[in-house]
C-alpha positions in Angstrom: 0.0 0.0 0.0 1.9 3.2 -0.8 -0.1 6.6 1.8 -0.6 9.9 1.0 1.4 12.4 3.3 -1.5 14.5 4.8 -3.5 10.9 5.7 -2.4 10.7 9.4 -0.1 12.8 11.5 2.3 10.2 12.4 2.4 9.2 8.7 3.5 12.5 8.1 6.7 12.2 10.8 7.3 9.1 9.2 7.7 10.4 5.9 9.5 13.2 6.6 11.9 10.7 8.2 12.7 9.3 5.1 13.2 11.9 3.4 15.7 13.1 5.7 18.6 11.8 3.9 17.2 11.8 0.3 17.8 15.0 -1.2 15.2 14.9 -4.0 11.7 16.6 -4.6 9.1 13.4 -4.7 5.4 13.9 -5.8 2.5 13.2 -2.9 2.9 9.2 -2.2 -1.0 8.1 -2.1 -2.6 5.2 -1.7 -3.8 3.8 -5.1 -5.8 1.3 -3.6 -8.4 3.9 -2.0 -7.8 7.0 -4.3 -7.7 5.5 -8.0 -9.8 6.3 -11.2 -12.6 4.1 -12.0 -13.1 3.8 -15.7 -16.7 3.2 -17.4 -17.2 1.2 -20.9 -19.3 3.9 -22.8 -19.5 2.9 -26.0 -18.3 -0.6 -28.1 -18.7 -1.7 -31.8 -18.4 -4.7 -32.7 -16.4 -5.6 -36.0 -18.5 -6.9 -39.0 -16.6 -9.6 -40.3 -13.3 -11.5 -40.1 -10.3 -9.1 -40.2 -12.2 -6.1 -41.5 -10.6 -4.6 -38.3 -14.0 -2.0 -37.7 -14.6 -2.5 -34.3 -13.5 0.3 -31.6 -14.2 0.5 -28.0 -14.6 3.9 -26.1 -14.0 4.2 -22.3 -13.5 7.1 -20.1 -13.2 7.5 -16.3 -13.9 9.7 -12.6 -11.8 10.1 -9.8 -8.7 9.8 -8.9 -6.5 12.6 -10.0 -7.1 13.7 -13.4 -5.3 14.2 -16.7 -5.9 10.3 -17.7 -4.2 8.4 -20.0 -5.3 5.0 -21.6 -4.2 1.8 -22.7 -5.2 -1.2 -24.6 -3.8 -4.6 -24.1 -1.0 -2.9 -21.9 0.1 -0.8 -25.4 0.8 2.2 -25.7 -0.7 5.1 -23.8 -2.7 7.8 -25.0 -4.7 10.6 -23.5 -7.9 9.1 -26.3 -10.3 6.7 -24.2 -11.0 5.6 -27.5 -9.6 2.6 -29.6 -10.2 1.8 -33.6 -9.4 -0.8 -36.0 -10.5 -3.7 -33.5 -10.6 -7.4 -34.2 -13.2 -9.7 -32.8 -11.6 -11.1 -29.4 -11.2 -9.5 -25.7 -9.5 -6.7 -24.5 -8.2 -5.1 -21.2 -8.4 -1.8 -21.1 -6.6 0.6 -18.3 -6.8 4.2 -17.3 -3.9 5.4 -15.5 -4.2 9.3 -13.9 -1.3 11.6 -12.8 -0.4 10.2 -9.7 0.1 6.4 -11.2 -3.1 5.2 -9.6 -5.4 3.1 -12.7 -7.9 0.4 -12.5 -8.9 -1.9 -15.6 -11.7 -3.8 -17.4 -12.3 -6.3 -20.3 -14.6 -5.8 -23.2 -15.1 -8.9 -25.8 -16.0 -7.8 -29.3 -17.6 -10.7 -31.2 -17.7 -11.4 -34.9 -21.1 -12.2 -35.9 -20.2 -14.4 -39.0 -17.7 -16.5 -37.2 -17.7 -19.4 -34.3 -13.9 -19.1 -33.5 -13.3 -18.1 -29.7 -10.4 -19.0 -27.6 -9.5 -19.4 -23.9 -5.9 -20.1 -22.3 -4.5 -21.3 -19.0 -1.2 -19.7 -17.4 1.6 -20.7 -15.8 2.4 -17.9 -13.0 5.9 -16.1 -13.3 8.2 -17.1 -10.0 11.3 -15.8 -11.3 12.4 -12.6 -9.9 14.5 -11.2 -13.0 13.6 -13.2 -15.9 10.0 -14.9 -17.0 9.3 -18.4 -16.7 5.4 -17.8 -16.9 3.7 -20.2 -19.1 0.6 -19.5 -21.6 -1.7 -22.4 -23.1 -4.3 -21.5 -25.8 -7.2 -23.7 -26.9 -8.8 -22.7 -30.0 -12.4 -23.6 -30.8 -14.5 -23.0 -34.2 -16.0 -25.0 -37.4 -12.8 -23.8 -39.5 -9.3 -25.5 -38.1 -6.4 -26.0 -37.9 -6.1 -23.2 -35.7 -2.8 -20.7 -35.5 -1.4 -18.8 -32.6 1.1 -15.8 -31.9 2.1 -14.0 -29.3 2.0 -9.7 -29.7 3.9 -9.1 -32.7 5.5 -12.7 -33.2 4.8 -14.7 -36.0 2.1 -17.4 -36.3 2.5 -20.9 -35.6 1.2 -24.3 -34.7 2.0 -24.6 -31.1 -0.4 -23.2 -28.6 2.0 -22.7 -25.4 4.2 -19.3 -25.3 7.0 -20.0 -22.4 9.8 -18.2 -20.5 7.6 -15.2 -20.0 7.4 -12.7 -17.3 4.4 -11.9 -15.3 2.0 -9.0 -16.8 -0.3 -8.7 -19.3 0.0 -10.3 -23.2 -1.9 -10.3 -26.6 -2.4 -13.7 -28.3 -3.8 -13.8 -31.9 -5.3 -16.6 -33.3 -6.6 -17.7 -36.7 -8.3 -20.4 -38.2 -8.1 -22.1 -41.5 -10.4 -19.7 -42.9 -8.1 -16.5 -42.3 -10.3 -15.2 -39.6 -8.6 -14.3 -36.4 -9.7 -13.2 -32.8 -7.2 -11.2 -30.1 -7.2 -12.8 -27.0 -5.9 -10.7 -23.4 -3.9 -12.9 -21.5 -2.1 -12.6 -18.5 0.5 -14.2 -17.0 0.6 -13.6 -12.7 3.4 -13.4 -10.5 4.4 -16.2 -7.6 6.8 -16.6 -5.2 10.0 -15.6 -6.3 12.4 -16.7 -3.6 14.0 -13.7 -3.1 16.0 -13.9 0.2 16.2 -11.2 3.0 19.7 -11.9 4.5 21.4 -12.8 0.7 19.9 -10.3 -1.0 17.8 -7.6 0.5 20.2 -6.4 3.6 22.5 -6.4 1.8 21.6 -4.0 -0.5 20.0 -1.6 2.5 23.3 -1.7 4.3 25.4 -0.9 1.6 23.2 2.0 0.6 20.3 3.1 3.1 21.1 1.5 6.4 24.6 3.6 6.5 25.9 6.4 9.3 23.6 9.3 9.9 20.9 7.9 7.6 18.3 5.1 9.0 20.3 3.3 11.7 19.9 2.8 15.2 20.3 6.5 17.4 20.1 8.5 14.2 17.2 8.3 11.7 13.6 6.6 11.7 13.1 4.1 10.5 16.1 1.9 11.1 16.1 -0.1 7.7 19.0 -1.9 9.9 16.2 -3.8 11.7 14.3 -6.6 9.5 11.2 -5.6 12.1 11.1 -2.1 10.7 12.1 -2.5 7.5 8.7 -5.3 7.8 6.5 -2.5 9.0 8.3 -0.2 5.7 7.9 -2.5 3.3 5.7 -1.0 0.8 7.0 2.5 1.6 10.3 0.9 0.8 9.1 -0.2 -2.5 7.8 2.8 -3.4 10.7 4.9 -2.8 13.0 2.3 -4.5 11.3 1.7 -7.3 10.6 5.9 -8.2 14.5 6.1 -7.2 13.9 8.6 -4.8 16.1 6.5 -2.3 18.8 6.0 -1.9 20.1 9.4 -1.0 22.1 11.4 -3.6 25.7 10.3 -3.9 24.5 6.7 -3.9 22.6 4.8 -6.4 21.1 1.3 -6.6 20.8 -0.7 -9.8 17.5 -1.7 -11.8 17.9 -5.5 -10.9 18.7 -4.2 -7.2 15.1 -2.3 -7.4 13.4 -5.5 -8.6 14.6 -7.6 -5.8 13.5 -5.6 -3.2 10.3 -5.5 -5.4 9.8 -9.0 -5.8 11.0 -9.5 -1.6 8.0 -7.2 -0.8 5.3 -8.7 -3.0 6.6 -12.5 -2.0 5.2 -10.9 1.7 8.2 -9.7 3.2 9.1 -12.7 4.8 12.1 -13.6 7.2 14.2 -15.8 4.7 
């Protein structure tokens, strides 16, 4: 859970204590789960026949903290809650607003002249650094063989897509007849394994946990203490991840950030 500043007074001292040693300007931390936009289907099409690529969907959405921005199928962003030149198949769309914050939905457009649909099974992703997150497809439809690719790959016999990492993918397929269907599929994340005493402290100590900045008798929290780096966790995460700690003069590296991501999300344990 990442807090807002002005949410509670002593959530205030605490972040103020961490930003005693990080000499950087950071936006309002907030909490997405509580203060995100909600986003509302207003509008669909569906196409009108195999690959004439006619259908669009429009969205748009309310609170949070506006401007928004947009997404389909974890593409590209745009500030348009409106998408064109649509298949038949089912897409997740997201709305993102200027403090990171977003929420999601799925919309199926269906091809009226066609049977062909698809579902798919996943593997979740317990690597911490690389994908070994597993997608299986199973085509359906009067017109097979059926043919499968994955985003912007090409198309092929096998159904299963391997070695990927956790998030959110576009399959395609097509049947005999030329038709095809978009399929969202995601691939979720499991238990990475990522250690606190091989691979977290280490990293704190080196960088956070050091004189005059988070230890014992000098500044709160002491990241030098597994309990209070515990009850830090997500604010940890947070400040990690946006690079707004370590403290200038000090830097950690992008796969440094992603353990202490995956550490936190695994549920912070004692390993």
């Amino acid at each position: 859970m990442i807090l807002r500043k002005e949410s509670h007074p002593y959530l205030l001292f605490l972040l103020l204590a961490f930003a005693g040693c990080t000499y950087r300007t950071d936006a309002d931390l907030v909490n997405c789960e509580v203060n995100h936009p909600v986003m509302a289907v207003d509008a669909k099409t569906n196409p009108t026949g195999c690959n004439t690529l006619d259908g669009d969907i429009t969205v748009s959405a309310t609170g949070g903290a506006p401007p928004y921005q947009f997404s389909l199928n974890d593409g590209e962003l745009q500030s348009s809650g409106t998408f064109t030149q649509l298949n038949g198949g089912s897409f997740t769309l997201r709305v993102s607003d200027a403090n990171g914050c977003g929420s999601e939905s799925t919309v199926v457009l269906t091809v009226a002249s066609s049977d062909l649909a698809a579902t798919y099974t996943s593997q979740e992703d317990n690597e911490c650094l690389s994908g070994n997150g597993t997608l299986t497809v199973t085509a359906s439809g009067s017109n097979g063989p059926f043919q499968y690719k994955l985003g912007t790959g090409s198309f092929s016999d096998n159904p299963v897509f391997a070695g990927l990492e956790h998030g959110l993918y576009t399959v395609i397929v097509k049947d005999s007849q030329d038709c095809s269907l978009s399929l969202s599929a995601s691939v979720g994340r499991g238990q990475t394994g990522v250690s606190w005493s091989a691979d977290i402290k280490p990293i704190l100590s080196a960088n956070c946990a050091i004189s005059g900045c988070h230890v014992s008798g000098s500044q709160s929290p002491d990241l030098s203490d597994l309990g209070s780096v515990m009850n830090n966790a997500s604010l940890i995460k947070a400040r990690t991840g946006s690079r707004a700690m370590p403290p200038d003069g000090r830097s950690i590296t992008q796969e440094q950030i992603d353990k202490i991501a995956c550490w936190v999300d695994d549920g912070v344990k004692d390993n």
